[in-house]
C-alpha positions as CSV (number, residue, x, y, z in Angstrom):
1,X,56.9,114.4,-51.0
2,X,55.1,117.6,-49.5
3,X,54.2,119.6,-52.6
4,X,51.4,122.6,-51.9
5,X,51.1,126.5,-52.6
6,X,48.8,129.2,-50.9
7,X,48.2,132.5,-50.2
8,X,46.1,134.5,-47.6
9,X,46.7,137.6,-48.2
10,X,44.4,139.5,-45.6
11,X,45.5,142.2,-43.2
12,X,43.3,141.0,-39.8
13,X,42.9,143.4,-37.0
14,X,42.0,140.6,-33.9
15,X,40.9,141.2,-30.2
16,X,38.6,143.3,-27.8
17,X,38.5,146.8,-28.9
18,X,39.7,146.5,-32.5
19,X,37.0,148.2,-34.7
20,X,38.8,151.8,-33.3
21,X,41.8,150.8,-34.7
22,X,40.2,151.7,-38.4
23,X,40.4,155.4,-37.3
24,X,44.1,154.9,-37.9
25,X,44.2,151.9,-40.3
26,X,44.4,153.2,-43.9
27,X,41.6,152.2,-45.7
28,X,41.6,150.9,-49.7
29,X,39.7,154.0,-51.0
30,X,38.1,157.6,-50.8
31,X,34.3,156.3,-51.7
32,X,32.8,153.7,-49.9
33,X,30.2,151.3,-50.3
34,X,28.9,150.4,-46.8
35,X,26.9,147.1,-46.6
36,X,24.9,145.7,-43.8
37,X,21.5,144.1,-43.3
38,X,18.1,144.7,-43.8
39,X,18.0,143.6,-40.1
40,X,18.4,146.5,-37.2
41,X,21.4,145.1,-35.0
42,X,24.0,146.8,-36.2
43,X,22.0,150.1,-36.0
44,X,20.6,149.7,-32.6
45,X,24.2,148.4,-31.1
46,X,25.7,151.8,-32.4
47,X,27.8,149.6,-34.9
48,X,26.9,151.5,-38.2
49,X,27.4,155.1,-36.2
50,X,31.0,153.9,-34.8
51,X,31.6,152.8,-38.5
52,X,29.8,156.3,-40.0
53,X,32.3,157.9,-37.2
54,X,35.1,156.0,-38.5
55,X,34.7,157.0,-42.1
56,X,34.3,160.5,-41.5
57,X,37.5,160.9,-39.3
58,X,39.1,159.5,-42.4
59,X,37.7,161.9,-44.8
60,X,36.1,159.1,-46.8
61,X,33.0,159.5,-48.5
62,X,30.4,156.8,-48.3
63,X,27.2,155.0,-49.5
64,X,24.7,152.8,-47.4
65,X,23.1,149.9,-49.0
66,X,21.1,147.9,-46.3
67,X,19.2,145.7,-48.2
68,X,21.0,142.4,-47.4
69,X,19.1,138.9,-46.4
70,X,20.0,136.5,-43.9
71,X,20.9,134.5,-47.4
72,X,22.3,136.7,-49.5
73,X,19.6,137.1,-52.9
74,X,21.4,137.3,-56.6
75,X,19.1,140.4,-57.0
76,X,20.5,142.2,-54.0
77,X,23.8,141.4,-55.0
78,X,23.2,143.7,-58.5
79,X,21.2,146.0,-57.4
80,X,23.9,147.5,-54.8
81,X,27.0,146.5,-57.6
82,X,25.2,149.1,-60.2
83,X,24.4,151.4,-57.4
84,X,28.2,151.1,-56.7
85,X,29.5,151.8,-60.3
86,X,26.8,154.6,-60.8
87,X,28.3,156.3,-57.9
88,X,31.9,155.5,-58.5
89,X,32.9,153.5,-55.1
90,X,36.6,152.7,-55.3
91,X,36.3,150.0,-52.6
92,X,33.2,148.3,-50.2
93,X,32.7,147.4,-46.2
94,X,30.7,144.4,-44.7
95,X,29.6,145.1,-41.2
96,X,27.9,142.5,-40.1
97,X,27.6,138.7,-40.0
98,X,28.8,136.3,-42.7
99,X,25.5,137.1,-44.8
100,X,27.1,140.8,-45.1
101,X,30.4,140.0,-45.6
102,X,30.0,137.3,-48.8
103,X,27.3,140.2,-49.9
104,X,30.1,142.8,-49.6
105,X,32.7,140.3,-51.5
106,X,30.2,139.7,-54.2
107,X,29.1,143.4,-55.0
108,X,32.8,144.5,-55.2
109,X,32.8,141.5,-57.7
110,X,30.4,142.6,-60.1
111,X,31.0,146.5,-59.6
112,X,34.1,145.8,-61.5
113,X,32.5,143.2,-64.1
114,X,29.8,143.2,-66.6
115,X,26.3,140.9,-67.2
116,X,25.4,138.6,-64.1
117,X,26.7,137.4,-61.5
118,X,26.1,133.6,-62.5
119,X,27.6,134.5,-66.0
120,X,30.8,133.8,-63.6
121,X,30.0,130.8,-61.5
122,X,31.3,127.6,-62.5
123,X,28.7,125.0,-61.4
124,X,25.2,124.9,-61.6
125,X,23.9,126.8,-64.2
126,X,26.6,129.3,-64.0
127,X,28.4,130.3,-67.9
128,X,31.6,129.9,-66.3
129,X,32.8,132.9,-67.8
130,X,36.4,134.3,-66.7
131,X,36.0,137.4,-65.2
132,X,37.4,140.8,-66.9
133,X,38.5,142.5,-63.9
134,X,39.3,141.9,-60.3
135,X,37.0,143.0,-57.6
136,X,37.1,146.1,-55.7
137,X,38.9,146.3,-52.8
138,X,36.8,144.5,-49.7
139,X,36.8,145.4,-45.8
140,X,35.4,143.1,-43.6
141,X,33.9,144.2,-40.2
142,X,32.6,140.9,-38.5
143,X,29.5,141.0,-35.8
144,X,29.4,137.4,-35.4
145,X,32.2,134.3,-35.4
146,X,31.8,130.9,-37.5
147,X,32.2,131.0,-41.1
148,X,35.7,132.4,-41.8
149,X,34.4,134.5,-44.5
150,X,37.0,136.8,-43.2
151,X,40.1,135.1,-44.8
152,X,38.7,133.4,-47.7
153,X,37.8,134.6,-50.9
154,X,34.4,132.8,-50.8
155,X,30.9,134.0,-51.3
156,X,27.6,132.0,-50.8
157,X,24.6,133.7,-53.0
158,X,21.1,132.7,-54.0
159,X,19.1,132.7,-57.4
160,X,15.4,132.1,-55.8
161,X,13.9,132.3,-58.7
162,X,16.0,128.7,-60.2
163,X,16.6,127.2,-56.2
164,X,20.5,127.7,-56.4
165,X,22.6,128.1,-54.0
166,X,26.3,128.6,-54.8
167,X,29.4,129.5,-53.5
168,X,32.3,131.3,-56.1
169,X,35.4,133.4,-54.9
170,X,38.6,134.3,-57.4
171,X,41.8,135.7,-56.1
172,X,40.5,139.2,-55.2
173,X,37.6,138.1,-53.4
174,X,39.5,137.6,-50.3
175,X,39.4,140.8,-48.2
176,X,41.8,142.9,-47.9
177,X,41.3,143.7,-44.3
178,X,38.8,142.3,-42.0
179,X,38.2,143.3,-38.4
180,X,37.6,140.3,-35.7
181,X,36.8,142.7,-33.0
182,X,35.6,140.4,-29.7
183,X,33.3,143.7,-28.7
184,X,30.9,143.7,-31.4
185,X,30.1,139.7,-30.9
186,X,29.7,139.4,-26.9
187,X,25.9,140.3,-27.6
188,X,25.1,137.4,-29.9
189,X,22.4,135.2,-28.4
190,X,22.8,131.4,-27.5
191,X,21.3,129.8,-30.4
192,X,23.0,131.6,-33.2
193,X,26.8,131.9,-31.0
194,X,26.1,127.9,-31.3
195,X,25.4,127.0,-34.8
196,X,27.9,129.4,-35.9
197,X,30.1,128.0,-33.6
198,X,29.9,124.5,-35.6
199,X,30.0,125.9,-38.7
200,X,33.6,126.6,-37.8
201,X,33.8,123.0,-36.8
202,X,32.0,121.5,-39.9
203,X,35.1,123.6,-41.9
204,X,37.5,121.9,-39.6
205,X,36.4,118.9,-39.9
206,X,35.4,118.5,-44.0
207,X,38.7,120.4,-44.6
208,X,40.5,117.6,-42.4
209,X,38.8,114.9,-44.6
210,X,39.1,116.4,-48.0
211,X,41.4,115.0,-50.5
212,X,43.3,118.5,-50.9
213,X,44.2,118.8,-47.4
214,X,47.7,119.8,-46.9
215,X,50.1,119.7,-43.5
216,X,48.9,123.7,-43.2
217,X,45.0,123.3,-43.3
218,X,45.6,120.3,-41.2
219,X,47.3,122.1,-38.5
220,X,44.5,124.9,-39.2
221,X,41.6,122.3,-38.9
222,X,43.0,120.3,-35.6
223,X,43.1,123.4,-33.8
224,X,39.8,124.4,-34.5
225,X,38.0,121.4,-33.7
226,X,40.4,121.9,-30.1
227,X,38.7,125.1,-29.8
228,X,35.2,124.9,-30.5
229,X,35.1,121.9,-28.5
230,X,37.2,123.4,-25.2
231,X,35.1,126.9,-25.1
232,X,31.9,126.8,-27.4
233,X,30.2,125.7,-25.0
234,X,31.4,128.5,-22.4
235,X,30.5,131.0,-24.8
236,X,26.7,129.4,-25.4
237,X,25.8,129.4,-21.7
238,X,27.7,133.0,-21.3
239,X,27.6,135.0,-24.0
240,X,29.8,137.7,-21.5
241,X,32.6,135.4,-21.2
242,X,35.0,137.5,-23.2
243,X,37.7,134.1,-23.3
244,X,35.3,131.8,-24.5
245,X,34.2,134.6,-27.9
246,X,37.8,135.5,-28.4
247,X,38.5,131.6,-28.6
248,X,35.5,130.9,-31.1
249,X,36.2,133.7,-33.0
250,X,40.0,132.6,-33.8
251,X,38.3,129.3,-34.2
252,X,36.3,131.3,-37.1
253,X,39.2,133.4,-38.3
254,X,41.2,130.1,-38.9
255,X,38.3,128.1,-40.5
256,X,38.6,130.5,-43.3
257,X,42.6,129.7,-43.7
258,X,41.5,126.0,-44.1
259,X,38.9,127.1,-46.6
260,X,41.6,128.8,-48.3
261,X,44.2,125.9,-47.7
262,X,41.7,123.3,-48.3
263,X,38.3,122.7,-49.4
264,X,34.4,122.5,-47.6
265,X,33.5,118.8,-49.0
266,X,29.9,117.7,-49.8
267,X,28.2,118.2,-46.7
268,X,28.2,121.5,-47.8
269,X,27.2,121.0,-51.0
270,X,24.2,118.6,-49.6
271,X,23.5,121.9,-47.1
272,X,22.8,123.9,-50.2
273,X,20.5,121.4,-51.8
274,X,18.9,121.7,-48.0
275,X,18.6,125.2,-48.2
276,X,18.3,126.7,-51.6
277,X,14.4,126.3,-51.5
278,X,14.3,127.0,-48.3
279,X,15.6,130.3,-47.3
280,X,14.4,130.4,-43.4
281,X,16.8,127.8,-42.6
282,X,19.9,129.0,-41.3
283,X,23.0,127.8,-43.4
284,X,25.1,126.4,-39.8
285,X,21.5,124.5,-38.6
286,X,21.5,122.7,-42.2
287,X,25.0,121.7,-41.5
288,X,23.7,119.9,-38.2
289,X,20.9,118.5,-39.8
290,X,23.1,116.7,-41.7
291,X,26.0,116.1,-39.6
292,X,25.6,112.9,-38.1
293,X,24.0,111.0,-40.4
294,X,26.9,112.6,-42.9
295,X,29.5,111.8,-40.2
296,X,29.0,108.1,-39.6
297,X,28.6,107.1,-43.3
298,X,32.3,108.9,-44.3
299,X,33.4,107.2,-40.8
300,X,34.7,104.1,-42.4
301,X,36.0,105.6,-45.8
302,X,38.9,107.8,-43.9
303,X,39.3,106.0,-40.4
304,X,42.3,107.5,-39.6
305,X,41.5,110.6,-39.7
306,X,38.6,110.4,-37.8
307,X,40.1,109.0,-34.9
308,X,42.9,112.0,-35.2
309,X,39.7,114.4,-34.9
310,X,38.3,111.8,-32.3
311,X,41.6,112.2,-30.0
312,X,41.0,116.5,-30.3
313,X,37.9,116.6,-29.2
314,X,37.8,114.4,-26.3
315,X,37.4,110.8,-27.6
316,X,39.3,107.9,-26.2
317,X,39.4,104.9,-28.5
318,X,42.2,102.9,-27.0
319,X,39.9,100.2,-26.0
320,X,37.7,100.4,-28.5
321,X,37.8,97.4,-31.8
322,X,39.0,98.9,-34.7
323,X,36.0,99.2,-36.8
324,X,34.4,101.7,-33.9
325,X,37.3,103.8,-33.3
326,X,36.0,106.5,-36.5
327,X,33.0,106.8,-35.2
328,X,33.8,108.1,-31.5
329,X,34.7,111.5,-33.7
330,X,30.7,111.2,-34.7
331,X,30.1,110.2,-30.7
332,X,31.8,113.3,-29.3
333,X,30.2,115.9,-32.0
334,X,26.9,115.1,-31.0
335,X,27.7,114.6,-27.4
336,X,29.1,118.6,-27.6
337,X,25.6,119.4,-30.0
338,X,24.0,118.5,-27.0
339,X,25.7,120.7,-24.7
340,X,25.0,123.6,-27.2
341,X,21.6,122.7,-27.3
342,X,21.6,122.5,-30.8
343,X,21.5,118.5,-30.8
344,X,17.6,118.2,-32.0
345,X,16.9,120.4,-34.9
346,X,14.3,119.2,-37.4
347,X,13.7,119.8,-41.4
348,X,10.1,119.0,-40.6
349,X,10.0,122.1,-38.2
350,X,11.2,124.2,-41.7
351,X,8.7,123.1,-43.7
352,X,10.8,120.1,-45.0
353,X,9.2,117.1,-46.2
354,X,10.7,113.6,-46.3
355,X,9.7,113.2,-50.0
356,X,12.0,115.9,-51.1
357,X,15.1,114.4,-50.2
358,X,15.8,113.1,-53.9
359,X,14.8,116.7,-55.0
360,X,17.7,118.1,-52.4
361,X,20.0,115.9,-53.1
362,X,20.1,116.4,-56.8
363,X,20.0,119.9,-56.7
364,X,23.1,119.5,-54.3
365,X,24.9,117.5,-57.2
366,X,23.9,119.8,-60.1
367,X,24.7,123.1,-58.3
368,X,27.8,121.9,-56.5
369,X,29.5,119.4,-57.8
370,X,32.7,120.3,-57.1
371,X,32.3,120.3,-53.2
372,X,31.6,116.5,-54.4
373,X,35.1,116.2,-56.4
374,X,36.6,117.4,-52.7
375,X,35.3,114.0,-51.1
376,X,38.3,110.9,-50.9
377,X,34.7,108.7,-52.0
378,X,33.0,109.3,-54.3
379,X,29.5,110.0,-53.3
380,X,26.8,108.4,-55.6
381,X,23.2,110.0,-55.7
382,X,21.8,107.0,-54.3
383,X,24.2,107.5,-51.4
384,X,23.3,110.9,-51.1
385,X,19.9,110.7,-50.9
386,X,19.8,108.0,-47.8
387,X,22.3,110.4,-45.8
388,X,19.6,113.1,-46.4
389,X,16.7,110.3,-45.4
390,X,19.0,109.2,-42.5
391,X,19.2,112.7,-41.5
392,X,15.5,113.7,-41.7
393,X,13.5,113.9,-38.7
């Protein structure tokens, strides 16, 4: 029997050219709160005036908060939520990457809700409170493709001051509209258009494997790991090639439907053990850290479905003996790591050091646990720590 419920229920605005369309799209509100980064892309590419253009042609009234990290602090997070109920914003914008956008779902969170944020988070240290009210309507303008933060509800925030890194999203988390707009992405260099490229794939991939999958996120995850393997690539050695970015960026745009049909599964939980204490490391480069050596130990607990993932991206295990069938899905990731040049990134180069891989590892248990629960085996700690060793270089 085929028993499963869901609901996306984002407006998305998709293709070259797309952001204009807001100057006739009606927008959730009067008063905006208008997130971006502390960084100066989206200033220097004219992004934040086309947006500032935007809202005025609309007769909306808005706010700038641009304090946002490239991993979004707790302390940001309520600093711009009471700035938002102080000024009375009826709804808030992300433009930027996914940094922006979880930042964006996570103020209009706690603009609506009293205490802290982690009052409301259910793992970790987190009270697990229900929340009073839902959030504030959410508009997502995305400047980069990966992470599907665009159709899921799902935030990723940090508490530096304990080392936690967790994700949380309820119901009205998801946004209400997001903008995939190929324009604003075609200038995103190499490196970053190819670990956010995987981190697409890694959502394919764990939401393929997790025990929640359903016939939906499996049609979702199969079709991104066809197209982050057919055109990431294109769009790493040609950031101009306007195919290969509108390809990856559906391959984003549907990695958040899995994440909203399915689950992440504890790669990403052992990611934010990898990251939480260490803030520099980019949250797609800890997923490729860890892949392989995450890869080939789930290889022979779910066989099958490897080799399903093995046949999209390339692999040919027809004359292979049973047991190494799985792991021509682990063969064919790194073989396309290497063609992004992203096959050879170190912990060691972030400051990492072998002897903390216990430390990581546990943190990734206590602060994620339920990433853990998504698995179809049952990780022990043990087990988790020699992936992390395994991984290390």
């Amino acid at each position: 029997m085929i028993d499963f419920d869901f609901s996306i229920p984002t407006k998305v605005l998709f293709g070259a050219g797309k952001m204009d369309a807001l100057m006739r799209e009606k927008l959730p509100g009067k008063l905006a709160l208008l997130v971006i980064s502390s960084g100066s892309v989206v200033k220097e590419r004219g992004y934040l005036a086309r947006m500032e253009n935007i809202l005025k042609h609309q007769n909306i009234d808005y706010f700038i908060y641009d304090k946002v990290s490239s991993n979004p602090k707790k302390n940001e997070i309520m600093e711009a939520a009471q700035f938002a109920r102080d000024n009375f914003c009826d709804f808030v914008i992300g433009l930027g990457g996914s940094s922006v956008v979880d930042s964006a779902k996570a103020i209009a969170f706690m603009a609506r809700n009293p205490g802290d944020l982690w009052d409301y988070f259910v793992t970790g240290s987190g009270k697990g409170l229900p929340p009073k009210n839902p959030a504030l309507p959410i508009v997502a303008i995305m400047t980069t493709a990966g992470t599907g933060s665009e159709t899921d509800q799902w935030m990723v925030v940090t508490d530096d001051k304990i080392g936690e890194m967790i994700a949380f999203g309820v119901p009205s988390t998801f946004p209400t509209l997001s903008v995939m707009d190929i324009d604003l992405m075609m200038s995103v260099p190499p490196y970053l258009t190819a670990i956010q490229g995987f981190d697409a794939f890694f959502h394919a991939a764990e939401g393929f494997i997790a025990k929640i999958a359903t016939p939906i996120s499996e049609a979702f995850s199969l079709q991104i790991l066809r197209l982050v393997n057919k055109y990431l690539p294109r769009a790493v050695a040609n950031g101009n090639d306007a195919e290969a970015r509108s390809n990856i960026a559906l391959a984003s745009m549907l990695s958040g439907m899995v994440q909203s049909t399915s689950s992440c599964t504890s790669l990403h939980a052992m990611d934010h053990g990898l990251t939480s204490n260490h803030l520099d490391l980019p949250h797609a480069a800890g997923l490729l850290m860890l892949s392989k050596s995450y890869f080939e130990f789930f290889s022979k607990y779910v066989p099958d479905r490897f080799i399903k993932m093995a046949h999209i991206i390339g692999g040919v295990t027809a004359n292979l003996p049973e047991e190494e069938k799985p792991m021509e899905f682990v063969n064919q990731m790194v073989r396309l790591q290497k063609e992004c040049g992203v096959d050879n990134l170190k912990m060691s180069d972030y400051g990492i050091k072998f002897e903390d891989m216990e430390q990581m590892a546990r943190n990734a248990h206590q602060t994620m646990s339920n990433l853990f629960a998504m698995d179809r085996y049952s990780l022990s700690l043990k087990e988790t720590v020699t992936i992390f060793e395994k991984a290390y270089k």
